[in-house]
C-alpha positions in Angstrom: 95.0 108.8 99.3 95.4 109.6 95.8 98.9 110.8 94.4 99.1 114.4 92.9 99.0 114.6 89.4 97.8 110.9 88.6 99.5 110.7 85.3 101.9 108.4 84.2 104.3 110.7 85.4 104.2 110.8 88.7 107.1 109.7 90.6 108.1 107.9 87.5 106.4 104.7 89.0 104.5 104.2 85.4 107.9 104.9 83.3 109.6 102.6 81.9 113.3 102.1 81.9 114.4 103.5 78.5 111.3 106.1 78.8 113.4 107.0 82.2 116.5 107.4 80.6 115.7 109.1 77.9 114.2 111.8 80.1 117.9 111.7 82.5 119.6 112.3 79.3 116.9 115.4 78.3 117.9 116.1 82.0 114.5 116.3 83.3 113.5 116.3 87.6 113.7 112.4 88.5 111.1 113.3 90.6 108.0 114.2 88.2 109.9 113.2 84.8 108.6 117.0 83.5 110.5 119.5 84.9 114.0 120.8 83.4 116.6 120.7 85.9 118.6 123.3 83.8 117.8 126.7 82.6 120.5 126.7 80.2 123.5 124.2 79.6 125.8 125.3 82.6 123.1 127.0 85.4 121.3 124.4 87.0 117.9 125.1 88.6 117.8 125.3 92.7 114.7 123.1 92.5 112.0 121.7 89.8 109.7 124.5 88.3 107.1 121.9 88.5 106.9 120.0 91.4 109.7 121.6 93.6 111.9 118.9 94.5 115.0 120.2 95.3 118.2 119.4 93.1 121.0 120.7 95.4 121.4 119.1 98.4 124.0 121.5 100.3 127.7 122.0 100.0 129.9 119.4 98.0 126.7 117.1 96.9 127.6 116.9 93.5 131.4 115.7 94.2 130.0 112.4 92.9 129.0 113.7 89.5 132.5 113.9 88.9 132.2 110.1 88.9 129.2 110.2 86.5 131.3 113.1 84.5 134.2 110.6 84.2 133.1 107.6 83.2 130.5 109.2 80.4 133.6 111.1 79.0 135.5 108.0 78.8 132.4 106.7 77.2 132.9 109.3 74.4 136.6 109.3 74.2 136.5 105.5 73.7 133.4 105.7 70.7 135.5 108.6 69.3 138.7 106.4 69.4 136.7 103.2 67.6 135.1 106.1 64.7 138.5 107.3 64.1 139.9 103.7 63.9 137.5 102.7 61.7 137.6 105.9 59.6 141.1 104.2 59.5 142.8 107.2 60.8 146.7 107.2 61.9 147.1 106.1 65.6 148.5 108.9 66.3 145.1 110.8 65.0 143.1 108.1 66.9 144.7 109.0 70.5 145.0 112.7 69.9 140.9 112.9 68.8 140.1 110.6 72.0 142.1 112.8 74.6 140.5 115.9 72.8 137.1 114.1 73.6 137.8 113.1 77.6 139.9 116.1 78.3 137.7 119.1 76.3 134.4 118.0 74.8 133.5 115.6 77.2 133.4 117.5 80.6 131.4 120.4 78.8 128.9 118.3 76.9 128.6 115.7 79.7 128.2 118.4 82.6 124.7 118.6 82.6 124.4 114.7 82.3 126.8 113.8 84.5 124.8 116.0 87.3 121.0 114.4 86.2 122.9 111.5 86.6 124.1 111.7 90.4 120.5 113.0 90.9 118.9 110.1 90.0 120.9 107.9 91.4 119.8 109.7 95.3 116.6 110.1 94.0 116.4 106.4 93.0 116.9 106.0 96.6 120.4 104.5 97.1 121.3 107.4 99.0 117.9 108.0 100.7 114.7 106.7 101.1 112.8 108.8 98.8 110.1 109.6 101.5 111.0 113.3 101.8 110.3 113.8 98.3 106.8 112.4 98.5 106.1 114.6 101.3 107.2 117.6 98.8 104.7 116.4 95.8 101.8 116.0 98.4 102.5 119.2 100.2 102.5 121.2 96.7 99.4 119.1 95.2 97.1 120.4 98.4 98.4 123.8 97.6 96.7 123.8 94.7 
């Protein structure tokens, strides 16, 4: 049987890996690769406009973003730190324009990244087996 929507899109089988990421850092369903999974920076969808895979798993599923939220703001703090270094800036500069990027920026700009992120990686199926989320696309494509 056929897949819904037989574009090179679906499921992200025909994706490659920096098409992938790309779409996880526009933050876009790691189900379909279309759908925003935000309506604006801080209010995440419930589920994908487009193929209806559900984002939010129940209480405390997105304690692990934190993880994702982490290490991407150390990410920045530490580029920030080498710019300033190189912009041979004072150390104490340096430090105070790194901790202003982990502690402020980073958890506000990375938020909706961090969350794609910990998506993806259940989607991807290390924390499930994906099979549920076929079942979804089929169910909506005979719908139509």
């Amino acid at each position: 049987m056929p897949m819904p929507d037989s574009g090179p899109d679906t499921l992200g089988h025909r994706l490659s890996i920096p098409a992938k990421a790309c779409r996880l850092m526009r933050c876009r369903c790691p189900a379909c690769w279309r759908g925003e999974m935000f309506e604006h920076p801080l209010r995440m969808r419930p589920q994908c406009p487009l193929c209806a895979y559900r984002f939010d798993r129940g209480n405390g599923y997105f304690v692990g973003a934190m993880y994702a939220s982490y290490a991407l703001s150390l990410g920045l703090g530490i580029a920030v730190a080498i710019a300033a270094w190189l912009a041979s800036a004072s150390v104490g500069v340096t430090v105070s324009v790194a901790c202003a990027a982990v502690g402020l920026v980073g958890p506000l700009a990375i938020f909706p990244i961090s969350r794609a992120v910990w998506v993806w990686v259940e989607r991807e199926g290390w924390l499930h087996d994906g099979e549920e989320d076929r079942e979804v696309l089929l169910r909506n494509h005979r719908r139509r």
